[in-house]
Each structure stands twice: as C-alpha cells, then as structure tokens.
C-alpha positions as CSV (number, residue, x, y, z in Angstrom):
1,X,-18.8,-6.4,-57.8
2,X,-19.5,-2.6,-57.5
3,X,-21.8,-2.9,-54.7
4,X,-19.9,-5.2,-52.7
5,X,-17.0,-2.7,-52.9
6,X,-19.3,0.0,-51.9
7,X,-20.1,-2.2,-48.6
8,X,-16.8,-2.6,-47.8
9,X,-16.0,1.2,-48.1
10,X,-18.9,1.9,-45.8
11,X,-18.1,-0.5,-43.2
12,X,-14.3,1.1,-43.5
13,X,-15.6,4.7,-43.5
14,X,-18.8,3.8,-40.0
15,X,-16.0,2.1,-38.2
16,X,-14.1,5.5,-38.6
17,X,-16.5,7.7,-37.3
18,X,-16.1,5.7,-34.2
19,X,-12.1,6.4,-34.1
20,X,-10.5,7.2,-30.8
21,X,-7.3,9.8,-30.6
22,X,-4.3,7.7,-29.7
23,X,-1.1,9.1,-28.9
24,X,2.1,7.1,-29.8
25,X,5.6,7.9,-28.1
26,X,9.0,6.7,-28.2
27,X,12.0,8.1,-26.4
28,X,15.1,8.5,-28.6
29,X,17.4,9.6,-26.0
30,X,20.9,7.9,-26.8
31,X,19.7,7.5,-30.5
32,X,21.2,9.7,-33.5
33,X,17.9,11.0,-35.1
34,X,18.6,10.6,-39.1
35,X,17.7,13.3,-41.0
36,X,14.7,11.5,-42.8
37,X,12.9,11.2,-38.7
38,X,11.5,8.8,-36.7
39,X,8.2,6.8,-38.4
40,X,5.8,4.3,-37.1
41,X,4.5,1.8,-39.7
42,X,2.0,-0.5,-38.9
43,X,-1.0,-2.6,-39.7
44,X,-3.3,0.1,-39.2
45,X,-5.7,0.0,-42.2
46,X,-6.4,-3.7,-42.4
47,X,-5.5,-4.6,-39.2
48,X,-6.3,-8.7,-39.9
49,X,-5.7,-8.3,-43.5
50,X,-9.1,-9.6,-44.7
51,X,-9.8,-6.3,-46.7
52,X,-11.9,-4.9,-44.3
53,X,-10.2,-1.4,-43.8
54,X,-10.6,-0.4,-40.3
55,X,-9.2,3.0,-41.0
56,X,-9.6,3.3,-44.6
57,X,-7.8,6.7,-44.3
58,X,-4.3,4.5,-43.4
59,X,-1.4,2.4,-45.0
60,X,-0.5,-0.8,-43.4
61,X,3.5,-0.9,-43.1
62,X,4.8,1.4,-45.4
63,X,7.8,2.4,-43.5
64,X,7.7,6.5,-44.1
65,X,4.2,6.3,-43.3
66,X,3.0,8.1,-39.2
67,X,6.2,10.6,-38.6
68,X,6.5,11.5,-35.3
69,X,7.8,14.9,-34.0
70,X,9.3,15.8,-30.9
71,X,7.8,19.7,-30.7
72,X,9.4,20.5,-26.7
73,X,13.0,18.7,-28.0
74,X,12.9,16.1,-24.7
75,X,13.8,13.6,-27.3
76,X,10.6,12.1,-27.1
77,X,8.8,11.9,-30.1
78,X,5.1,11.8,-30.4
79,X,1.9,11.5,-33.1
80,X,-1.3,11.3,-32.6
81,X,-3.3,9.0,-34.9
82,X,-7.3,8.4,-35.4
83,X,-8.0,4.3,-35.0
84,X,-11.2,2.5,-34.6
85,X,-11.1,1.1,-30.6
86,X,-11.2,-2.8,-29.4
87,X,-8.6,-3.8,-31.8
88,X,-4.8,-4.7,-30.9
89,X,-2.5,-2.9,-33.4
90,X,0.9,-3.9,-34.2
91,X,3.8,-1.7,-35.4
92,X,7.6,-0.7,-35.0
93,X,9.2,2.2,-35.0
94,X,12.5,3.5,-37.2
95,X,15.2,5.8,-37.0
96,X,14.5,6.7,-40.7
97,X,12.0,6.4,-43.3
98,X,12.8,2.1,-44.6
99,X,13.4,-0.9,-43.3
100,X,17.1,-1.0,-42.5
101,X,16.8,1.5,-40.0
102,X,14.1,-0.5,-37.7
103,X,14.1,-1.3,-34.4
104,X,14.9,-5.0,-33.0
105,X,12.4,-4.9,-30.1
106,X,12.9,-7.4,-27.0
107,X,11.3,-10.6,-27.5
108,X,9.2,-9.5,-24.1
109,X,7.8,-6.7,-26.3
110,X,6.8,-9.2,-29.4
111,X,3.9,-10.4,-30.3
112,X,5.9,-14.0,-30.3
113,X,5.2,-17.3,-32.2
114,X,7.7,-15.5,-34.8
115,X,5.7,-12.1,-34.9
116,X,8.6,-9.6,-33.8
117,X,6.0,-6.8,-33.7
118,X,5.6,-4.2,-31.1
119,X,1.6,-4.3,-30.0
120,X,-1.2,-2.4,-28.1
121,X,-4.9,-2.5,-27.1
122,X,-6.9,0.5,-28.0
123,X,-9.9,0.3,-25.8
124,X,-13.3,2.3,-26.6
125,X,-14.8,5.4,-24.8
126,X,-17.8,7.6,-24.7
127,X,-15.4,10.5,-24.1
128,X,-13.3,12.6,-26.0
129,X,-9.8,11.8,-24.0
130,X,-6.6,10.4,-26.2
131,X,-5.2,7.4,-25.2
132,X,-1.6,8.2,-24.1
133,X,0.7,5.3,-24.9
134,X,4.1,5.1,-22.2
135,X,7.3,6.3,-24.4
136,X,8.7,3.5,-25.0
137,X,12.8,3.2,-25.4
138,X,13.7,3.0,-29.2
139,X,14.6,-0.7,-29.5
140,X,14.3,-1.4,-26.1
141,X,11.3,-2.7,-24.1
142,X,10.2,0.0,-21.3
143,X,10.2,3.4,-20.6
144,X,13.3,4.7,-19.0
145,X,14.0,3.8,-15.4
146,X,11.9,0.9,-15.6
147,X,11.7,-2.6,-17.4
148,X,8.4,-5.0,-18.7
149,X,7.0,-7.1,-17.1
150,X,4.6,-9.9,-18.8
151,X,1.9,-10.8,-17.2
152,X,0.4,-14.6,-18.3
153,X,-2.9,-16.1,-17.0
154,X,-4.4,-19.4,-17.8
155,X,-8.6,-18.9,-18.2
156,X,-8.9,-23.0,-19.2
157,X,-10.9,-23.5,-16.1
158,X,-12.8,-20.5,-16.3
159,X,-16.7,-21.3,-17.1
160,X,-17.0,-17.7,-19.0
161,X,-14.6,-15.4,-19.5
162,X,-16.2,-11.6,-18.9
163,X,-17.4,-9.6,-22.1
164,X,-15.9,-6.8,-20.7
165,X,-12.5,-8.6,-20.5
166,X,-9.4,-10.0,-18.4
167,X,-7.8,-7.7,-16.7
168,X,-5.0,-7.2,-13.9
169,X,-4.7,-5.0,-11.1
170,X,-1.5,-4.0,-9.3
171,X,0.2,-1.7,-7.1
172,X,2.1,-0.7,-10.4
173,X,-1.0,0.8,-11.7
174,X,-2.8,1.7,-9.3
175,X,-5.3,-1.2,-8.6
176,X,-7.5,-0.2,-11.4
177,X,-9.6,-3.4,-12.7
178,X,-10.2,-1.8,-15.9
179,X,-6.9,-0.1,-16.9
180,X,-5.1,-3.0,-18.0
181,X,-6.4,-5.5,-20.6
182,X,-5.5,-8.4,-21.3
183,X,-5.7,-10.9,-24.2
184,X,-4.9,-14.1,-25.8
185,X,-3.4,-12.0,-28.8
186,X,-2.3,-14.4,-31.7
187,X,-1.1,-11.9,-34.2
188,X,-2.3,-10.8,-37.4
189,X,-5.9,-9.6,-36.0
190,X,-6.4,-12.9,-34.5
191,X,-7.5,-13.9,-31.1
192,X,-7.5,-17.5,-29.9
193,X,-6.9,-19.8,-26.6
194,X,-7.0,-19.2,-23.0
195,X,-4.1,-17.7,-21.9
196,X,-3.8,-13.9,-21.7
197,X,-1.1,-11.6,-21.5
198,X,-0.3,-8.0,-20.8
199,X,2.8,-6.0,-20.6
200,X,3.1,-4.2,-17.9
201,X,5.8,-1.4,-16.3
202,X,7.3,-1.7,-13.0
203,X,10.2,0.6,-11.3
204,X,13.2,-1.9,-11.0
205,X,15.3,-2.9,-7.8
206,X,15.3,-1.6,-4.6
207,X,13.2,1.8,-5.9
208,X,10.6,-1.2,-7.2
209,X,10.7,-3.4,-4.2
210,X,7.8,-6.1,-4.3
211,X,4.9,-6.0,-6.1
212,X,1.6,-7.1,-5.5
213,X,-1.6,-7.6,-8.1
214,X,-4.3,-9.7,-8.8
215,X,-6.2,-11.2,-12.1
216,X,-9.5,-9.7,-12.4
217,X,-12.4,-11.9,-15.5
218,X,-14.1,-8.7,-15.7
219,X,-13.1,-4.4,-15.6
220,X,-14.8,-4.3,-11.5
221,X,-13.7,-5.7,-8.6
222,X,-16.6,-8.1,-8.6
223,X,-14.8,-10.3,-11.5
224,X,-11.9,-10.3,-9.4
225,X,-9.4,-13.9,-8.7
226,X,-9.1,-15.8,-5.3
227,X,-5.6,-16.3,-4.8
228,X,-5.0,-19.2,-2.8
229,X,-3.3,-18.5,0.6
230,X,0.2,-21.0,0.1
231,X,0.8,-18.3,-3.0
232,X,-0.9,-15.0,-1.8
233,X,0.7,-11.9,0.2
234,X,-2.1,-10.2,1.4
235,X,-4.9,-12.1,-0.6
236,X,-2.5,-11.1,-3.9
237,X,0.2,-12.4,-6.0
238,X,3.7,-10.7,-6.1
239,X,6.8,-10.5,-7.3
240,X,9.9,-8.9,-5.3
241,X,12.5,-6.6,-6.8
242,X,14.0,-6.9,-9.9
243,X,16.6,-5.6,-12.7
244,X,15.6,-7.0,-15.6
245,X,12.5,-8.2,-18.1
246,X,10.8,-10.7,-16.7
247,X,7.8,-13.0,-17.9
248,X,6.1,-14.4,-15.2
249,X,5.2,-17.9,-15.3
250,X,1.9,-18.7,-16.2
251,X,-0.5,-19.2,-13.8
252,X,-4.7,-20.7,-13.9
253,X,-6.8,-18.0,-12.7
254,X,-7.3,-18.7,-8.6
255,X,-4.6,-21.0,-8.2
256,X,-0.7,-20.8,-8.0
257,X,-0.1,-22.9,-11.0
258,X,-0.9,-23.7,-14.6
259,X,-4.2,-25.1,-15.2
260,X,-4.3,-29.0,-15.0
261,X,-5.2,-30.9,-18.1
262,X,-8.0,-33.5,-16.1
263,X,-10.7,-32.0,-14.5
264,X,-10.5,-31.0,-11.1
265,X,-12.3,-33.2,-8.2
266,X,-15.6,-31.4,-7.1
267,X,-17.0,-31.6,-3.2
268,X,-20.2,-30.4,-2.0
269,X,-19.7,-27.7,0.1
270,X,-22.2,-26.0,3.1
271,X,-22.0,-22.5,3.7
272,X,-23.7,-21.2,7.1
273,X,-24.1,-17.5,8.9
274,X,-25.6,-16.8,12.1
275,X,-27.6,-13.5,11.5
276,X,-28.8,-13.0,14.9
277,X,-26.8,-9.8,14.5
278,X,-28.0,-8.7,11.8
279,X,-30.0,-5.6,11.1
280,X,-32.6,-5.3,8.2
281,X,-32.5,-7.5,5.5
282,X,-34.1,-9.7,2.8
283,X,-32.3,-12.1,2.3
284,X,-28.5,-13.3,2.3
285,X,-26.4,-14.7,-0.1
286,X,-22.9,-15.7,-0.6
287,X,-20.4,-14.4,-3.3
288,X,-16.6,-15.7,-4.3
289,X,-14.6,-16.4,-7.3
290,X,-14.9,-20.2,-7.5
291,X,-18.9,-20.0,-6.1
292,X,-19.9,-17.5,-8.5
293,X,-17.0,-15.0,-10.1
294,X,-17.9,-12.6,-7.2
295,X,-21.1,-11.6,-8.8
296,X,-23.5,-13.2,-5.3
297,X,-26.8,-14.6,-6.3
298,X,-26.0,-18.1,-4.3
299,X,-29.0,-17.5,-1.6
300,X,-29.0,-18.7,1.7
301,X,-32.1,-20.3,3.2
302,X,-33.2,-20.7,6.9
303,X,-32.6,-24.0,8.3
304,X,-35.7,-23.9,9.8
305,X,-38.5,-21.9,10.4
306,X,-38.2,-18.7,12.4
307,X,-34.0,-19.6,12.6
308,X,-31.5,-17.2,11.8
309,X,-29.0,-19.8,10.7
310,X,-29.1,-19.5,7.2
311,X,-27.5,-22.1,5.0
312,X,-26.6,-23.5,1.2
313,X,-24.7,-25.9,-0.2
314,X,-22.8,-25.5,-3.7
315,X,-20.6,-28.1,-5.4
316,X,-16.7,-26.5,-6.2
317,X,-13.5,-27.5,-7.5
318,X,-10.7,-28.8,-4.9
319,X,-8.6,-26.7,-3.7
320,X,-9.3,-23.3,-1.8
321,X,-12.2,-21.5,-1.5
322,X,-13.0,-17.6,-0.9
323,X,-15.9,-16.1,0.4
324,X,-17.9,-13.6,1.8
325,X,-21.4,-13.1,2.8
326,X,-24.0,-10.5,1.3
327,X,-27.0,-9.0,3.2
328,X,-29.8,-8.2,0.4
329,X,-32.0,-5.0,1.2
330,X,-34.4,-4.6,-1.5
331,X,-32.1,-6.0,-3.9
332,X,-28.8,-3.9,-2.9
333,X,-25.6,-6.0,-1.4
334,X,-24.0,-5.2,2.2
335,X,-21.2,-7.3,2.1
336,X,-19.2,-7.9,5.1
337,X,-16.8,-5.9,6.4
338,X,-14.4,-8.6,7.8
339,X,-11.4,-10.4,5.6
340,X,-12.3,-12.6,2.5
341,X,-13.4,-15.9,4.4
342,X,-10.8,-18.6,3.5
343,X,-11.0,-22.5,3.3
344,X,-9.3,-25.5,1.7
345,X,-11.3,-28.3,0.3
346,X,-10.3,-32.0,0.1
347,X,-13.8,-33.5,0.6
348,X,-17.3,-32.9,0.9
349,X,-17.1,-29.9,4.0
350,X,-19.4,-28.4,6.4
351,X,-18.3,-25.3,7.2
352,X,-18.1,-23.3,10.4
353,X,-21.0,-21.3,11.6
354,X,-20.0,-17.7,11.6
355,X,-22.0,-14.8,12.5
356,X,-22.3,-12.1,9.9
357,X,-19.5,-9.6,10.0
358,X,-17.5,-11.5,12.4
359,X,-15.2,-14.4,12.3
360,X,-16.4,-16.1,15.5
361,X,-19.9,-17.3,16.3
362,X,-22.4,-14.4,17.4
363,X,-22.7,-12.9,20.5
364,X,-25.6,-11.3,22.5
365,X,-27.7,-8.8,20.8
366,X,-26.9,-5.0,21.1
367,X,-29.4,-2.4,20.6
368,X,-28.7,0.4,18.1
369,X,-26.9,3.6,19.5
370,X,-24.9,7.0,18.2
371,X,-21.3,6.0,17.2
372,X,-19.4,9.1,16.4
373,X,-16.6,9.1,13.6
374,X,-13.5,11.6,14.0
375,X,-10.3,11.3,11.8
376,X,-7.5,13.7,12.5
377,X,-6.3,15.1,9.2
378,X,-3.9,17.5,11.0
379,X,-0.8,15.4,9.8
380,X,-2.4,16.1,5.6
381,X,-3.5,19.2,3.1
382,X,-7.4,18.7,3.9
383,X,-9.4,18.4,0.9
384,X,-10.0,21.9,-0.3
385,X,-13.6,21.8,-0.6
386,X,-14.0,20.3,2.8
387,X,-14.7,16.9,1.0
388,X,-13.9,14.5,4.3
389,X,-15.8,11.7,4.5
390,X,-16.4,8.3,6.0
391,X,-18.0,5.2,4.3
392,X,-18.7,1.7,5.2
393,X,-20.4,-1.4,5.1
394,X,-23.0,0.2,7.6
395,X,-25.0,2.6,5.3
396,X,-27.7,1.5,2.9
397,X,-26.0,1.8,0.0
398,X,-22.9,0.9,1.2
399,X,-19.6,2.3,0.9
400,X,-18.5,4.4,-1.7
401,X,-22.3,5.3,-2.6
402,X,-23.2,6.2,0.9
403,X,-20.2,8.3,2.0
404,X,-21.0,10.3,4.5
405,X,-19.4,13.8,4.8
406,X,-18.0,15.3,8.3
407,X,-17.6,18.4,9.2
408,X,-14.8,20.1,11.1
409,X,-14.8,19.7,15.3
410,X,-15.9,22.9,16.8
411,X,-12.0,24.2,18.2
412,X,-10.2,21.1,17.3
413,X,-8.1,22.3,13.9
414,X,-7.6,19.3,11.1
415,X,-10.2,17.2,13.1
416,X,-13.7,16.3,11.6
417,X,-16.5,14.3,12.4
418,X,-20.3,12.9,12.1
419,X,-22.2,11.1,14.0
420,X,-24.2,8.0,12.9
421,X,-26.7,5.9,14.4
422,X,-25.5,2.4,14.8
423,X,-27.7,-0.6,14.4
424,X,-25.2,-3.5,13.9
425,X,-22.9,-4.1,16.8
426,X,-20.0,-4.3,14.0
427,X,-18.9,-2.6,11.2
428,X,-16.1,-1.6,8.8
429,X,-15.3,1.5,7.2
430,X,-12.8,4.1,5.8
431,X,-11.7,7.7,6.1
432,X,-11.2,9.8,2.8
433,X,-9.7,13.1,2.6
434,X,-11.6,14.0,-0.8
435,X,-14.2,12.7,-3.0
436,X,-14.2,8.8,-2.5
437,X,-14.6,8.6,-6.3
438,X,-11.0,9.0,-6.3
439,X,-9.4,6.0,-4.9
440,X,-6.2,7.8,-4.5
441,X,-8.2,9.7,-1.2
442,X,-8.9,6.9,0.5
443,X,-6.8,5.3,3.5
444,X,-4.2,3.7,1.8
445,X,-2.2,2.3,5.5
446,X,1.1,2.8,3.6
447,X,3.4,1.5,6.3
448,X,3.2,-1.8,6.4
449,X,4.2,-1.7,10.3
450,X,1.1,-0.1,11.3
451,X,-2.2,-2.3,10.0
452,X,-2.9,-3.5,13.2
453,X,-6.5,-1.9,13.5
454,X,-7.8,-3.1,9.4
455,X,-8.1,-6.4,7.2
456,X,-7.3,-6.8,4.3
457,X,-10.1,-6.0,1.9
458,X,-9.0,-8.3,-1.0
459,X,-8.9,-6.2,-3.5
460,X,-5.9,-4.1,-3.0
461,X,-7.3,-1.8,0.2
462,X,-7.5,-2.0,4.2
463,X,-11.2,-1.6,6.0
464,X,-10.9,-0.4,9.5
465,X,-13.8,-2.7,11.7
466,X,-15.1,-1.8,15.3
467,X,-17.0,-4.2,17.4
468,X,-20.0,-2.8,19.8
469,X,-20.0,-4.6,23.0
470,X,-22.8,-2.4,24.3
471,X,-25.5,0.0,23.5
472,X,-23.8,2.8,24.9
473,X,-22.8,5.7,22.6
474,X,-19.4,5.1,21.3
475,X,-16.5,7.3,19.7
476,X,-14.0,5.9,17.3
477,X,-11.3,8.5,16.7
478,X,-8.0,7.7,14.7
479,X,-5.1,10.0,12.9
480,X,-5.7,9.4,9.6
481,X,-4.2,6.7,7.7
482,X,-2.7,5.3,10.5
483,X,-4.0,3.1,13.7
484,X,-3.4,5.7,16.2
485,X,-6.4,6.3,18.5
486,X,-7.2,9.9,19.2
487,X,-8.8,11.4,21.9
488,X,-9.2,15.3,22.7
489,X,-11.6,17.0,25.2
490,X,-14.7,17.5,24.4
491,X,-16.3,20.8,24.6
492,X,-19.6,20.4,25.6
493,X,-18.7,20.9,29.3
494,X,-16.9,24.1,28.8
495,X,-19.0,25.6,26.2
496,X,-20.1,29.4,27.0
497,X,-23.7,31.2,27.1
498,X,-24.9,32.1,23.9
499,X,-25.4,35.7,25.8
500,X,-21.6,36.0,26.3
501,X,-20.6,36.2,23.0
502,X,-22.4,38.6,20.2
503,X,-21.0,38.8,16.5
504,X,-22.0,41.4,14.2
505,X,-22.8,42.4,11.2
506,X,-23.8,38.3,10.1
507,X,-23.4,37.8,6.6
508,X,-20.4,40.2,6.6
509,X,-19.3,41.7,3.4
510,X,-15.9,44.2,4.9
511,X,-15.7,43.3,8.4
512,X,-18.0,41.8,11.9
513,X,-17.9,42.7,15.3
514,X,-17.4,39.8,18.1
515,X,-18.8,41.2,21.3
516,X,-17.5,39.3,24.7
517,X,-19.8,39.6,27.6
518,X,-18.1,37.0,29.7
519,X,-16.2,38.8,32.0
520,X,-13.1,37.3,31.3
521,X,-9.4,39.3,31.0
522,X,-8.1,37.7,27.6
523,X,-9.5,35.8,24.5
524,X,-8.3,33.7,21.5
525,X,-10.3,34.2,18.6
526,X,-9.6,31.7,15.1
527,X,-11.3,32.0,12.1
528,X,-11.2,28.4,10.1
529,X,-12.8,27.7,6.2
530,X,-15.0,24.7,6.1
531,X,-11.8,22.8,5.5
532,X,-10.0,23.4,8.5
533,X,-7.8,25.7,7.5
534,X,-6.7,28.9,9.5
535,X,-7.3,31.6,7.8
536,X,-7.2,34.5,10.3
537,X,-6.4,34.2,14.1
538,X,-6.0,36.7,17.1
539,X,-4.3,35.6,20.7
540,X,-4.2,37.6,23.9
541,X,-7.0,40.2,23.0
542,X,-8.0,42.3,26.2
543,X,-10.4,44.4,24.6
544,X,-14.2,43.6,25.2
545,X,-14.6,43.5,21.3
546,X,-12.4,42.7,18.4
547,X,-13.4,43.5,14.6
548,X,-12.4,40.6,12.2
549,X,-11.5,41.9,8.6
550,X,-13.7,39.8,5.9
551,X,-12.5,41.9,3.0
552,X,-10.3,39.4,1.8
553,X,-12.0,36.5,2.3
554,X,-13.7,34.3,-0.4
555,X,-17.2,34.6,-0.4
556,X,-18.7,31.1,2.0
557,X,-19.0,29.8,5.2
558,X,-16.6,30.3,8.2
559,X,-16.4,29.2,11.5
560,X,-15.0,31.5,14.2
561,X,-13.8,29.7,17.8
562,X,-13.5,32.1,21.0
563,X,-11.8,30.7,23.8
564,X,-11.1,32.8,27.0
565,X,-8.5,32.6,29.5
566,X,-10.6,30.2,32.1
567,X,-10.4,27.6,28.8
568,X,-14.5,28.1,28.0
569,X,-15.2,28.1,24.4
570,X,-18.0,29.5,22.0
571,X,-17.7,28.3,18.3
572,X,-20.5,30.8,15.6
573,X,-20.9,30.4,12.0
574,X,-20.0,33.3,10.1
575,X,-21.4,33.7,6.2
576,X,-19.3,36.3,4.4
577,X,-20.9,37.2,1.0
C-alpha cells in the first residue's frame, strides 16, 4: 500500500513540474465586494476525481481556497495559479469565502447535462508565457461590452479527428487555427462523443456586425473545413449581429447541417489539370477537406505518356466538394493561387479540365520574363525596420517562407519594390508592411467594396493574381491594401551622370558634402531611412554644394535623392556610422 501511494505522489508531483502559469480574472464592476473577497474554488487537484492529483499542491472546491486581488482597483480581480496543461478545469467564482455567496453562471457558460460549472482549456507550451483568461462578468457570461457565443460542431463523419485538436477560426479572434480549442467536454475530467464546443466572445450589435469563421480538425490551416457554398459567405460560415447569448446550432464538419445518422452515398470522382503551364515540378497532387483533410498526398498521373494532362480519381461523400491543386518540387507544395475549386456531387463526375492556376483551360505557353512588384505604402506607418515584402505562390518555397523583401523606389517616398523573374504566366501574391510572421501585416482588403483585383484564399485572407499574356517585362503596382493600380514615372530616363553629383565624406560620422556639377540653377535634396521615411530635406538650394548634418542621425544606411530644376535626378547611398 506504501508504495502505491508513493506512485501516485510522484505522478502528482512530475505532472507539476510541467505546470503552466494561468491567470484567472473576473470583473466585479456593479458587484459589492464583501469584506471576506472574491475566491475561485475549483477542481484543481483531482481534476477527474480518480485520486490522481494533478496539482498535488491544490484543494478541489473548498470555497475560501484561490483569492483573487485586484492590485490597480479597475475592479477586476486577478490570481495567477500553477496547473498541469491539456486538462479542462472547472470552477466558480464568489463574492465571499462559502457557498451562499456564489455565482449563478449562464447556462451558455456551463458545462451543461446538469454541471452548472464555469470551464476552461489550459493548453501546453514550450515557453514561459501565462495564459491570460478574458475577465469574465461576475455571474454573467462575457466580458463587458460583449456576449458568448457557443460554438458546436458535429465530427461523426470525420474519419480522424487531429491529435492536435478541433479548433475554430474567426474574425473574432483573429483567424488563428490554434487559439481556440475545442472539445467534446463531458464534465468531471471526462471526454466523450463527437460534438465539440467552444465559447467564444463577439462584440454585440451593430459595433459586431457579421461574423465570419470556419472549423479547423487540426491547429494549421491545412486541417481546415470545406464549407459548402448554399451556407458559406466567402468560403466561411457566419452569423450577423446580435444582442444577446447565442448557441449556434450544431452543424457536421463541411456541411450546413447536423450529421445524418445513415451513411452518406459515395461517387467516384475524376480530378484533371492541364500543366502545360506549368513551370518545374515533380509531380502534382490534389488536396481538400473531404479528399484528404487538406493534408495533399492524392497524386495525379499522366494520362498518357509524354501528356501534361494529369488525372486521378477518388471516391467521396455526396454533397460538395473543395479543391485545389499542388505542384510537388522535391517534396515541397505550390499550391495554386486561384480560389478553392468548387463542385457538387450527385453521381459518379468527371470533372472539368483546368489548367493549373487558372479557372479556364490553358492557353499558349509564355516564356519566363522580369515582373516587377511596387506597393505604395504612402497611405500607412512603413514598417520601421524597412520589413516590406511580397510573397506568393511563385517562389520555391512558397509564400510566407519565401517572402521576398523590397526596397524603397529611388525618389518615389512610401513606394517599394523588387523585381523577380517570372516563369509561370500566372501567379498570386501579397504585400506585407512588416514581417509576414505576423498575419496582422499582411493585406487584409478591409473594405469589402474594393476586392475586385483578389480571391478569396479560404482561409480567412485575399491573394492578389496576375495573368502574363506575353513575355514582355511587366509591372504590377497597387496602393496597398487596396485594388488601386499605381503608376509613377520612371526614372531611368531622367537619371543624371554619375560625374554631376559628388558626396563627401562617405561613411559620414558629423556631416557630408553633396557636390553638383550639373550646371543647373536650383536643387531638391531628401534624405530617406531604409523605410521611407523623411528624415532631412532641403528645397530651392542655389548653391553648388550643400553640407547635410548626420550628427543626429542613427547610425545605418540612408538614401539621399537630388533632383534639379530641369526634373533630372541622382539617388546615392549614404552609410552614416
């Protein structure tokens, strides 16, 4: 008996040294705060009550246990407790230290099937961060200026659910497939059936306005539902405005209703792409949520020798269907760039031939030429680093992983740009006005008025796509975040002699000398950080030199623009140290 207690005590005491910091709040505004505090009992040492103590160091519902504080008196009260991660938790809080004085949370809140507990996910991490919990209304159901919203998906029809989770994704919290779990929660520690749930918070009426989100079987995009188009807005569910609680009705992962208790009818279905397009490649496969969850690995074979029709047909549930295809270069995807492929299935289907990266059939081969990329970030705060980049479905890897940064255009302020050697005649891609890690950077196309120039990308974004109709060199300017086209003269016509300008000392530490030798009566001189930004300008100057003060600059690369009065320009590179 002694040793099996000593087990138990070790297991209680490893699973602690794994505990994650999580911060619990509740606002108390409108409440009288007794003078015996606010607590927070819970089931936080034996969370399923089988004498396993998750955090042997805890009680489990002794209502003076977990006191909160509120040290900056905003009336919202706050502790921070130690609990082993992956494990829901249930608790309440009180006005007080017993019983009488606890809350009556909103059925929405509860765990429900007669469990009136409040309850929360505490998910693992390899850092040191502390999960921040929202602060919660005392007795109510949300924090303040907003209400719950319940969020219910049926994974019956689901051949495996993820290891890594359920999850959805909104534009209430920021369309982040890993931030909000879900899970068929049954109380007590227990976890059983197929429908999952999570509580979400949404800004009510007309400040809310609709909201749109997606279920994801995984924490990446890749796990991510097809919403059928009769239900979708934009490829994702919604709901509009509202003013109170809701539960949304419970819904079967891809479809627009609960799942159906007979199996659904299966068809064989033939998937074909033209590649006569396409640049280099492997092979080509095909990815989507009812093909296979997103994750590709459905290959594509020639139809015959030497073609470059490639085809494969899988069996799949009624109902619709959504695709893309996947170029394969040594074993990294380059998925499309065009809108999730669409199409409803009531029999065994041949689809339409398509050519890669287009929704029509291919057209005549164009020869690789130099594209150049300029966004106009003069309407935004450049990213201070000069982090301005482009990505796309055109670089190997693709997107994200092979951003390209621009640089700023030579006497064009807020504009930046690079130049990239094309080889397919079309393409997608995205500005971002700071590290494209951050989603938050990236073109968003706010106004729902001006998407005319991008698709919907499916999961929660807008790709801009370009179609090459020749092998001449192109440029594809827009105002960022928007579908206005730019255009701006070029100075390569205009630009002066390298012997009519001289600048000196280069690095500068105090001051540098510009020198004109161009025999004109006036100049502009502006001095711009690798972000764009002006720092030092000087208009109208008659003299045949000007000295530009560096003192005060931060040690880095400059660019300095001199434009005379007959419109010629000369841009130099200054390094102040």
């Amino acid at each position: 008996m002694k040793k099996l207690l000593l087990i138990v005590v070790l297991a209680g005491l490893a699973l602690g040294t794994q505990a994650r910091k999580v911060m619990f709040r509740v606002d108390m505004t409108g409440q009288t705060v007794g003078a015996n505090g606010v607590h927070m009992p819970g089931n936080f040492k034996d969370v399923n009550y089988d004498g396993v103590f998750e955090n042997p160091n805890m009680v489990n519902w002794d209502a003076a246990s977990n006191a909160l504080t509120d040290p900056d008196a905003d009336n919202i009260y706050t502790v921070v407790l130690d609990l082993a991660p992956s494990l829901v938790y249930e608790f309440k809080f009180i006005n007080g230290n017993d019983w009488p004085f606890a809350e009556n949370a909103p059925a929405i809140s509860q765990v429900g099937g007669g469990n009136s507990n409040r309850w929360s996910w505490v998910n693992s991490t390899s850092g040191t961060d502390t999960l921040v919990l929202p602060a919660i209304r005392f007795g109510q159901s949300a924090p303040a200026g907003m209400k719950a919203i319940r969020f219910r998906v049926n994974m019956s029809l689901v051949t495996a659910v993820s290891t890594n989770g359920v999850h959805v994704a909104g534009d209430f919290q920021g369309w982040d497939p890993s931030k909000s779990r879900m899970l068929n929660y049954a109380g007590n520690g227990a976890f059983t059936g197929n429908v999952y749930e999570h509580i979400g918070y949404a800004a009510t009426g007309a400040t809310g306005g609709a909201t749109e989100y997606k279920f994801v079987n995984d924490n990446a995009w890749g796990g991510a539902e097809n919403v059928p188009s009769s239900c979708a807005v934009s490829s994702n569910r919604t709901f509009g405005a509202f003013t109170n609680d809701s539960v949304l009705n419970r819904v079967c992962f891809s479809s627009c209703d609960d799942c159906p208790s007979a199996p659904l009818p299966v068809y064989d279905v033939t998937f074909r792409v033209d590649l006569s397009n396409a640049c280099e490649f492997d092979s080509v496969d095909v990815a989507g949520g009812k093909i296979n969850n997103w994750a590709g690995g459905t290959i594509l074979k020639p139809i015959s020798a030497g073609s470059k029709i490639y085809s494969v047909t899988v069996p799949i549930d009624s109902g619709e269907v959504e695709y893309k295809f996947r170029k394969l270069i040594a074993g990294n995807p380059s998925w499309e760039g065009v809108a999730n492929r669409k199409q409803q299935l009531s029999s065994d289907t041949v689809l339409t031939l398509v050519c890669f990266d287009k929704e029509t059939a291919c057209g005549p081969v164009v020869a690789p030429a130099d594209v150049r990329f300029v966004v106009d970030l003069s309407n935004e705060i450049p990213d201070p680093n000069g982090d301005v980049f482009i990505m796309g479905n055109f670089t190997q890897p693709n997107w994200q992983s092979g951003a390209i940064k621009m640089t700023p255009v030579v006497g064009q302020i807020g504009m930046y740009e690079t130049t990239f050697n094309m080889c397919p005649p079309g393409f997608a891609f995205q500005f971002s006005n700071g590290p494209v890690s951050n989603n938050a950077n990236v073109e968003s196309f706010s106004d729902t008025s001006d998407r005319g120039c991008v698709v919907n990308n499916g999961v929660g974004g807008w790709n801009r796509t370009y179609e090459r109709a020749d092998a001449n060199v192109k440029t594809v300017a827009f105002v960022f975040n928007t579908c206005t086209a730019i255009s701006f003269v070029g100075l390569e016509n205009n630009k002066l002699e390298s012997s009519a300008v001289r600048m000196f000392p280069n690095p500068s530490s105090e001051s540098t000398t510009i020198e004109f030798n161009d025999n004109a009566t006036a100049h502009q001189v502006t001095v711009t950080d690798v972000t764009g930004r002006v720092v030092a300008k000087y208009s109208n100057v008659s003299e045949k030199s000007i000295n530009v003060n560096t003192q005060n600059l931060n040690a880095g690369f400059y660019f300095v623009t001199i434009q005379n009065d007959r419109n010629e320009y000369a841009s130099l590179k200054l390094m102040v140290r």
